[in-house]
N, C-alpha and C positions, 0 to 999 in steps of 0.2 A: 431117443429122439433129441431131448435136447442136450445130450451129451455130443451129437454131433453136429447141431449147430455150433456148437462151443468153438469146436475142434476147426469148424468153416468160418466162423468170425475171426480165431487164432489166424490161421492160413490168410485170410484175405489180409488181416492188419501187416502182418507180415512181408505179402505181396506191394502193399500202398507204404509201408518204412521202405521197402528194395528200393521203388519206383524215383521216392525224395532221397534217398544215397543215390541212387545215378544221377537225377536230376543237379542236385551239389555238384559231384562231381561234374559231370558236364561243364557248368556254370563256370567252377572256376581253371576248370582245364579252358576253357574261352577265354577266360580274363588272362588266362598266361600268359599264351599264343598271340590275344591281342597285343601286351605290355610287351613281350617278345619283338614282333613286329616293329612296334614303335620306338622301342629303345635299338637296334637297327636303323634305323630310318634316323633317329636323332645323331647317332653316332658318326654318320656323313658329316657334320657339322664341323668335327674336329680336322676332317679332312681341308677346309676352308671355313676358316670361322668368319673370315671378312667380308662374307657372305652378308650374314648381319646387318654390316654397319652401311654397306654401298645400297639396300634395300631402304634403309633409313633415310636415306638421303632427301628423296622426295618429299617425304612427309614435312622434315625439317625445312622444307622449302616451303612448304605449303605454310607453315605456319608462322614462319621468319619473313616470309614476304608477304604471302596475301594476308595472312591475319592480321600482320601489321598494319598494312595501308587502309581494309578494311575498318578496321577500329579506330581510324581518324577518318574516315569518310563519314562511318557509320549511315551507310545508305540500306542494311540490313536491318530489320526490326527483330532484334530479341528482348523484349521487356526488359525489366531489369537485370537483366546478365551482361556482361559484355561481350562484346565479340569473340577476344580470344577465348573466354572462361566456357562459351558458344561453340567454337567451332574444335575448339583441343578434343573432344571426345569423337569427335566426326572425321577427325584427320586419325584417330586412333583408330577406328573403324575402317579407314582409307587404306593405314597399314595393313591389318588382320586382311581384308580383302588384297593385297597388291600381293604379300605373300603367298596365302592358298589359290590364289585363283590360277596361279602360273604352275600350280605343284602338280599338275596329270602331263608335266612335258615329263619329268622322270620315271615315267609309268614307260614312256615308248622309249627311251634309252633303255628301262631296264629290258624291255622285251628283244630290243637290239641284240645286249649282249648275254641275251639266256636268260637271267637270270626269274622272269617273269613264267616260263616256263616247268624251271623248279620249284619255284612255289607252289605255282597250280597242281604238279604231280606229289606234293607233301600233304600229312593228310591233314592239313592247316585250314578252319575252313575259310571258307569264301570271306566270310563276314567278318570276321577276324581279322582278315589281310588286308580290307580295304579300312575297316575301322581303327588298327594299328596306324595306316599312315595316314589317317585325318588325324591323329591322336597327336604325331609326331610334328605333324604342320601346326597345331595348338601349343606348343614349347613353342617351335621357334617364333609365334604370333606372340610369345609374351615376351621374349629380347625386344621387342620392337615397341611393348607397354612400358616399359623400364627406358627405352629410348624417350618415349612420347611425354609421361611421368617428368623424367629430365630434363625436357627441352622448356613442358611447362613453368615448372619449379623458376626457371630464369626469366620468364616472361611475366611472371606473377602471377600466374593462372590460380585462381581461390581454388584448389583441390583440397577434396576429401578426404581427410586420410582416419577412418574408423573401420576398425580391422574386420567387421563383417563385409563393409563397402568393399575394402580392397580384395577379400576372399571371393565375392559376387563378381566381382568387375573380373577376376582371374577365373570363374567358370563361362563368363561371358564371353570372355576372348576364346578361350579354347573350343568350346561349342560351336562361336563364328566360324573361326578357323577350321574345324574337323565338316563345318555345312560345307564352306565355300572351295575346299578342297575336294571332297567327294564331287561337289559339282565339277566340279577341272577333271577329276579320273574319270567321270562320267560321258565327257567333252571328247579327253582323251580316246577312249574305248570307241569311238564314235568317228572320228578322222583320222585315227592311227599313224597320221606324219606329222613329226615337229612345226614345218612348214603351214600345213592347217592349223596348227592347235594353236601355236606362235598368233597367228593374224585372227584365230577366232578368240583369242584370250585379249587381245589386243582394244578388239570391236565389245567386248565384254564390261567390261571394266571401267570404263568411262561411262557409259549408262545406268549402270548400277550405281554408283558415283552421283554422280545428278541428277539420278531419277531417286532421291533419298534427301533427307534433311541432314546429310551430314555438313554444309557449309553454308545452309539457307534454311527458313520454316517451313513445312509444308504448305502454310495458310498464304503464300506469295506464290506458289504456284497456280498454274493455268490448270483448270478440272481434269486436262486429258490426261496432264503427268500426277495430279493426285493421286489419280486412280489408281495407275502406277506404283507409285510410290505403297501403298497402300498394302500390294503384293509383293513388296520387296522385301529379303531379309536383311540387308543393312540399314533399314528402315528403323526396324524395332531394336537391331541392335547398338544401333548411335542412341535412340530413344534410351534404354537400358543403360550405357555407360553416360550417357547425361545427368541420369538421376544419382547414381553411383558415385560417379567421378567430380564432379561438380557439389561445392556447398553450398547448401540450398537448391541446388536440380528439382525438378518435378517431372513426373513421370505425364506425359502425354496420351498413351495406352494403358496403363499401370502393367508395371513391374512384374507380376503376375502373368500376364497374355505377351507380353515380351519374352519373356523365357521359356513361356509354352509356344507359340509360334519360332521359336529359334530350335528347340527339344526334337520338336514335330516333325520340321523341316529337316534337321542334322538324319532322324532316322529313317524316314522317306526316300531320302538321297542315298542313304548308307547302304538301305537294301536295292534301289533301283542299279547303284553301284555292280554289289558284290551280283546281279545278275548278267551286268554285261561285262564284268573284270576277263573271265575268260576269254572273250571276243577278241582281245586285244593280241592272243597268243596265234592267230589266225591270220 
């Protein structure tokens, strides 16, 4: 009797070690496919690198004109910060969004010429493919940190530079980047012509934009856009690169529930994603 419970303990422990070796492997045959994925998606780049810098452009405008005149006006209330030292992490956040949010136009080119159709018949999965090219939008959202960092640096913006800060501030970008992008595949799969996606990226972007404390307080807005604002994720993530990136920054939500509402939202979108990604092949 109890020689063969023995022999039934053996057997099951046996079965629950199998189960954690498949489970591993699974896990990191995912992480491949996803790195796979992403380093593909990055390697476009080299195709057009000045991709980049004409993306740049905007921001450096934002910051070279309106921050300027702003900070001689000073008709915006940021305590003791000043405007530009205020508004550089919001125009950073301005970038991360102007990149990903345009990134689901290349989802209906690729479906154009094939290529979205082979994916889907590889046995890649779903989640993988769509979480490789958020991943990939997160690289090219940090050439645009190293832009923003720069432009700083000449306008004297009191930046942070403590290498856990700067380590945070680079998970914060890429997490942006990888939400606001799935959000665009998601847009994509949903209009399936450049034409809609162009004029609903369009209508997008500026809303989210103003409806966030990236160039103003929250505490100056009107209760309807609070609200707003509230539900937004460029919200927490200007919040997040303020504390970060700025010396002496403070965290308005704390740091904590900033990264958990950026986490939450990046995987929500990932998997609402990888369930309409096929759609797009139709």
């Amino acid at each position: 009797m109890y020689q063969e419970q023995g022999v039934l303990q053996e057997d099951l422990d046996k079965v629950v070690q199998l189960d954690r070796i498949n489970l591993i492997k699974w896990i990191a045959n995912f992480i491949t496919k996803t790195l796979v994925i992403a380093e593909l998606e990055v390697r476009k780049l080299s195709h057009d690198p000045t991709e980049l810098f004409t993306r740049a452009l905007q921001p450096a405008l934002w910051m070279l004109v309106f921050g300027e005149v702003f900070s001689h006006v000073r008709a915006i209330p940021t305590g003791n910060m000043s405007y530009l030292d205020f508004m550089a992490p919001g125009i950073l956040a301005q970038s991360v969004l102007f990149v990903a949010i345009f990134y689901g136009i290349s989802i209906i080119w690729e479906r154009d010429l094939g290529i979205v159709h082979k994916l889907l018949a590889s046995p890649t999965p779903r989640t993988a493919l769509v979480l490789g090219k958020a991943l990939s939008a997160g690289v090219r959202a940090i050439s645009q940190a190293i832009i923003i960092y720069l432009l700083s640096l000449l306008l004297s913006v009191k930046l942070s530079w403590a290498p856990i800060n700067l380590i945070e501030i680079l998970f914060v970008v890429i997490i942006s980047a990888a939400l606001f992008s799935t959000f665009s595949l998601i847009i994509a799969c949903i209009v399936k012509t450049r034409e809609r996606f162009m004029g609903i990226g369009q209508v997008l972007t500026m809303p989210l934009f103003f409806a966030s404390n990236a160039i103003y307080p929250i505490s100056i807005m009107p209760d309807w856009l609070k609200a707003i604002a509230h539900f937004n994720p460029l919200t927490y993530e200007v919040d997040a690169l303020r504390t970060l990136m700025i010396s002496g920054g403070t965290s308005l939500y704390g740091l904590t529930f900033d990264f958990a509402f950026l986490i939450i939202s990046m995987i929500v979108l990932t998997v609402i994603a990888a369930i309409v990604y096929p759609s797009i092949a139709r």
